[in-house]
C-alpha positions as CSV (number, residue, x, y, z in Angstrom):
1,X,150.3,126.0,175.0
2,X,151.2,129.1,172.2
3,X,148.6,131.1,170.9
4,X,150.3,129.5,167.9
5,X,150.3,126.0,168.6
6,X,146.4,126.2,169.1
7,X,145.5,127.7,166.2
8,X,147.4,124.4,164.3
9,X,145.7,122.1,166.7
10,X,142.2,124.3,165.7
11,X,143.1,124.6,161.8
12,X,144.1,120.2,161.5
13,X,140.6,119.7,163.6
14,X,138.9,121.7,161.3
15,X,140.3,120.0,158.1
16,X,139.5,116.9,159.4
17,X,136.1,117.3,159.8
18,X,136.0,118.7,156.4
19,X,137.8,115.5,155.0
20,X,135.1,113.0,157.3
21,X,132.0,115.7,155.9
22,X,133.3,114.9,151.9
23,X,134.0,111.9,152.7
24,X,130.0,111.5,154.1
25,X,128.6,113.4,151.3
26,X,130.7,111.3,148.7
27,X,129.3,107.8,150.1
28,X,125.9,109.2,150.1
29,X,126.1,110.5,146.9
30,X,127.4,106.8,145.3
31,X,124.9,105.1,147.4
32,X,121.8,107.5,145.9
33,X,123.3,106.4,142.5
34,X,123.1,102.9,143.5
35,X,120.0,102.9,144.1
36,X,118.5,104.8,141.3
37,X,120.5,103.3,138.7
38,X,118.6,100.4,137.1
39,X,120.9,97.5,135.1
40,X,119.2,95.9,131.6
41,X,120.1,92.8,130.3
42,X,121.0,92.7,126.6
43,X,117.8,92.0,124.8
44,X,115.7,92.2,127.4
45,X,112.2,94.4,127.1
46,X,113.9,97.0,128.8
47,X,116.7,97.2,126.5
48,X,116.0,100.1,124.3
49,X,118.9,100.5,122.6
50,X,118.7,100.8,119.3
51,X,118.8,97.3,117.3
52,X,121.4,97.1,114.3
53,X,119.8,96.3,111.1
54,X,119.8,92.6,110.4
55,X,119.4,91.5,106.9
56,X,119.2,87.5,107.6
57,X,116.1,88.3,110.5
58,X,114.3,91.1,108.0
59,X,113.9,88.6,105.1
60,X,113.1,85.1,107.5
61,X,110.1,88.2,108.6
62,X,109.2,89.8,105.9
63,X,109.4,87.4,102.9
64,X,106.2,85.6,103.9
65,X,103.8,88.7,103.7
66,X,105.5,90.0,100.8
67,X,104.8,86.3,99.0
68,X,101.5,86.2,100.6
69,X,100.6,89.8,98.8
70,X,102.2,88.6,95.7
71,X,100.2,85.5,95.7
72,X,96.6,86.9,96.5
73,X,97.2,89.7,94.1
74,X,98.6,87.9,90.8
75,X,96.8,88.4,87.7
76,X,97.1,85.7,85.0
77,X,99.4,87.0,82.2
78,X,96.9,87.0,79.3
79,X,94.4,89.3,81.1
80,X,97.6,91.3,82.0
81,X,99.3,91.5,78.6
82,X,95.4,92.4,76.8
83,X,95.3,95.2,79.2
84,X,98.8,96.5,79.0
85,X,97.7,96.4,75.1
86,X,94.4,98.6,75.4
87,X,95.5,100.9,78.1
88,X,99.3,101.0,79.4
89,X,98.8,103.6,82.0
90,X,95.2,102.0,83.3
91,X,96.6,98.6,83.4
92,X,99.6,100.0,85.8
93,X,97.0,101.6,88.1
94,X,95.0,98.4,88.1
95,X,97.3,95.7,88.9
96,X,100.2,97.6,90.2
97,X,102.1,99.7,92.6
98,X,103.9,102.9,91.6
99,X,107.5,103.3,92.1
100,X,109.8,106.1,91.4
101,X,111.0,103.7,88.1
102,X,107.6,102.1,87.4
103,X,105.1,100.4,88.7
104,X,105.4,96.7,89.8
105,X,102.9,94.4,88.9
106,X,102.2,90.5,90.6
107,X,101.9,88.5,87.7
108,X,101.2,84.2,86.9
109,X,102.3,82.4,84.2
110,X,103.0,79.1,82.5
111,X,105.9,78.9,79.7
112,X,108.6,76.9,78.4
113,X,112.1,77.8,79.5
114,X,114.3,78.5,76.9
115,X,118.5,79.5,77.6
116,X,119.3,81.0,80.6
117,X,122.2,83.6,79.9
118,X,123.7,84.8,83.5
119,X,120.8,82.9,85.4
120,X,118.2,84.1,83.7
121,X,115.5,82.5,81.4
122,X,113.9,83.3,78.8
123,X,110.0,82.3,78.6
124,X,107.2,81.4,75.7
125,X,104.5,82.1,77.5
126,X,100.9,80.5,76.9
127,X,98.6,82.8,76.0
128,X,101.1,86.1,75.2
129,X,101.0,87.4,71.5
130,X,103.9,87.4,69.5
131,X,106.0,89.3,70.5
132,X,105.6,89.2,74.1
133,X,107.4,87.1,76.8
134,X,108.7,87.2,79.8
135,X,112.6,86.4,81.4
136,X,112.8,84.6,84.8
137,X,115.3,85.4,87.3
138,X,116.3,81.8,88.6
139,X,119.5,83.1,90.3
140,X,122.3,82.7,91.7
141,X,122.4,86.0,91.2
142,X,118.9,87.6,92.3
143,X,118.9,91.4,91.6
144,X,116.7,94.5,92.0
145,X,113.8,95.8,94.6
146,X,110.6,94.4,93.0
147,X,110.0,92.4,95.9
148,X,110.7,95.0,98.3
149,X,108.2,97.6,96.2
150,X,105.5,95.0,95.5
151,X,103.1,95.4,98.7
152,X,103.7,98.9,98.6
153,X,103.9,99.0,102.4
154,X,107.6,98.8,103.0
155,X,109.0,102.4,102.6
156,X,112.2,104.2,102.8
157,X,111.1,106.3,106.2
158,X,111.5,103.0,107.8
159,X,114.8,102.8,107.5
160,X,117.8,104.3,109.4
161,X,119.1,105.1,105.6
162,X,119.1,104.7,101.9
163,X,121.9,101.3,102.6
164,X,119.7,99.5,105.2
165,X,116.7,100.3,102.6
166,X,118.6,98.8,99.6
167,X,119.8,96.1,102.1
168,X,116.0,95.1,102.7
169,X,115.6,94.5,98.9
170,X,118.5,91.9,99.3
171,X,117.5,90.3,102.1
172,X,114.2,89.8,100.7
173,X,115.8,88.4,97.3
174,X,118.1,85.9,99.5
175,X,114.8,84.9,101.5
176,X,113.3,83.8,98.2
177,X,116.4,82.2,96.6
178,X,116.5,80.3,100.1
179,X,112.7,79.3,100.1
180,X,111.7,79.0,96.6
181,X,114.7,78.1,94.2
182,X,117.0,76.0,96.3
183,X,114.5,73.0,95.7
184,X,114.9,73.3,92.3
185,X,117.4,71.9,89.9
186,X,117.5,75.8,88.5
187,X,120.5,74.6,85.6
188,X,118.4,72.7,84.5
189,X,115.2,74.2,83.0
190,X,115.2,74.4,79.6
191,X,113.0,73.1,77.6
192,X,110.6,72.1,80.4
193,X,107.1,73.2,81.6
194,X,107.4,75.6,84.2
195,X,104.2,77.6,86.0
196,X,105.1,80.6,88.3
197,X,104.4,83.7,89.9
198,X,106.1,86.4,91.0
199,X,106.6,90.5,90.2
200,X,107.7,92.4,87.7
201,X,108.7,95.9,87.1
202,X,107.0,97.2,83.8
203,X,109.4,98.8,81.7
204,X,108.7,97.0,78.5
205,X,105.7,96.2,78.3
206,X,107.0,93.1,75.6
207,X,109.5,91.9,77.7
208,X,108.7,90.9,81.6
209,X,111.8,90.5,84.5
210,X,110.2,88.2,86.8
211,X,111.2,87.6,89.9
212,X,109.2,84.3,91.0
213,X,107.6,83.8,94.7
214,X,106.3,80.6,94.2
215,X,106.8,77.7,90.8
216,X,106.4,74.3,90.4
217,X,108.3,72.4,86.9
218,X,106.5,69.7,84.7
């Protein structure tokens, strides 16, 4: 055999082993990453993905401590009302909890329901002065954050952002509608006995939005 001839035979050997070598290192390689890699199944402890905002599971949740709160911490409208009178400011501190638009005050009451323009009705409320009453959102449309903001203990920081936040004040507002008012015949009020309670923001301190937790109709 050539000088040349063996050098070819010498240079394919040599590549071959290099092949069968990569080869080696490549299987070892896959089977290292076999063994350290670890498969989760959806939902399981181990996942740790981050969970999507839901607003049907945050208000089945939360709705009960919020109407818990709102319940223990309800002050009968005529003590409220006599100390919004003597002292605005004190009476806010007292009963309620500050928000960035006012503070939001649990609240019960017994009244007579008057119209209802857009679902809401108006209230004569025992033991207000004249002057003074209170409106009653009875849905279907159920707006603004006062049950989010009543406890005071759900904040923006735990949210991803200012939608899922706004989102938590719906859900809560569906969770009631869904709990409290689709028992009730609420096109039909007027004129009757209703006792309530639920939260209100104070911005007029003559004229109450409530949004109810709990009521029962004479």
């Amino acid at each position: 055999m050539s000088v040349a001839s063996g050098t070819i035979v010498a240079q394919h050997s040599s590549s071959k082993r290099g092949l069968i070598a990569g080869i080696a290192i490549a299987v070892i390689v896959i089977a290292t990453m076999a063994l350290n890699t670890k498969f989760v199944a959806i939902g399981s402890d181990d996942d740790i993905k981050p969970k999507v905002f839901s607003k049907e599971e945050f208000g089945a949740q939360q709705f009960p401590k919020v109407q818990k709160y709102i319940l223990e911490h309800a002050v009968d409208a005529k003590t409220l009302v006599e100390a919004i009178i003597a002292d605005k400011a004190e009476a806010s501190k007292k009963y309620g909890v500050e928000t960035s638009t006012g503070p939001v005050i649990p609240v019960t009451l017994t009244g007579v329901a008057g119209e209802a323009k857009s679902g809401i009705y108006s209230f004569t409320v025992e033991g207000l002065p004249e002057g003074y009453g209170a409106r009653v959102q009875m849905g279907p449309a159920i707006n603004g954050t006062d049950l989010r903001d009543a406890s005071g203990e759900i904040s923006f920081g735990q949210f991803t952002n200012q939608i899922e936040y706004q989102d938590a004040g719906s859900a809560l507002n569906m969770e009631m509608k869904k709990q409290v008012l689709t028992p009730i015949d609420t096109a039909a009020l007027t004129g009757k006995t209703v006792t309530l309670t639920g939260v209100f923001k104070l911005i007029n301190p003559k004229n109450w939005l409530v949004t109810p937790v709990k009521l029962s109709v004479k």
